[in-house]
C-alpha positions in Angstrom: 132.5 63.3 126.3 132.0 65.2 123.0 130.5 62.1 121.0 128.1 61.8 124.2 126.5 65.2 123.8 126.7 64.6 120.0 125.1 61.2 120.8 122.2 63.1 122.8 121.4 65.8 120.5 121.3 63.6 117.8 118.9 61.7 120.1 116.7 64.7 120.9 116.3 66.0 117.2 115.3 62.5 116.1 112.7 61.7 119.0 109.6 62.2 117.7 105.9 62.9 120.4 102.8 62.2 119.1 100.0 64.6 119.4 96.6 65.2 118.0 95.7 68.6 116.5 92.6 69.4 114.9 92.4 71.5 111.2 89.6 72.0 109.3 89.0 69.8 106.3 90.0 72.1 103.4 93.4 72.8 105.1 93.8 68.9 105.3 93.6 68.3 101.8 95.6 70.8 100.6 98.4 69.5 102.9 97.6 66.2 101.5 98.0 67.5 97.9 101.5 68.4 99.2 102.7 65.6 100.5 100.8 62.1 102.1 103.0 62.4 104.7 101.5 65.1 107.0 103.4 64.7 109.6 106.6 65.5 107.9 104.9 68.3 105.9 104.1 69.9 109.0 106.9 69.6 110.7 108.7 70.9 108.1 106.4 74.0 107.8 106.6 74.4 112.0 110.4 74.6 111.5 110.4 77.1 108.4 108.1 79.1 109.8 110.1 79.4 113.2 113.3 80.4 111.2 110.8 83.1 109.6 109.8 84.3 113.2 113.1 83.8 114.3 115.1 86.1 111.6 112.4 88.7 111.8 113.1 88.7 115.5 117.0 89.5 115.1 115.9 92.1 112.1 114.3 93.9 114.7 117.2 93.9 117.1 119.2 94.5 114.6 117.2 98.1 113.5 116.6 99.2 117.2 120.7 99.4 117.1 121.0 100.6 113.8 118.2 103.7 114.8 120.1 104.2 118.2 123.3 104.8 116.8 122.3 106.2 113.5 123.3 109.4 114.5 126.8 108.6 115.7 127.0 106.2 112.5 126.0 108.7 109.7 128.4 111.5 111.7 131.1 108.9 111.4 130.2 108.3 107.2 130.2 112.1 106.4 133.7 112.4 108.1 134.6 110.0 106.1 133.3 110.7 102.6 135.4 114.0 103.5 138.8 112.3 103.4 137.9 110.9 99.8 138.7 113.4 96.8 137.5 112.8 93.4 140.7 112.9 91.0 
């Protein structure tokens, strides 16, 4: 069963849909500069720019619990910078 559901993701991340998008002429020949394979070049930059929105996203979460615990957290640092002595 595993190597089915391999089988099918491997599937999905290789299907490819075309689609037509329209950019303005400037922006096309810099991403021809690039690479003459825009498809890939866009995809590429689709994917990498996800992962940007993507980590920015958990950052986020990851300061809203930071700020609602900081209190509890920095109480919990001071008690213990008081256990350690300096010889």
């Amino acid at each position: 069963m595993y190597a089915t559901i391999s089988g099918m993701r491997e599937y999905n991340r290789l299907v490819r849909v075309k689609t037509s998008i329209t950019l303005p002429a400037g922006l096309l020949s810099r991403l021809d500069r690039v690479d003459k394979n825009r498809s890939a070049l866009l995809e590429r930059a689709a994917l990498a720019y996800l992962a940007q929105l993507e980590r920015q996203a958990r950052d986020r979460r990851d300061v809203e619990i930071i700020e609602r615990n900081a209190e509890r957290l920095n109480r919990e640092a001071m008690d213990t910078l008081g256990y350690q002595q300096l010889p």
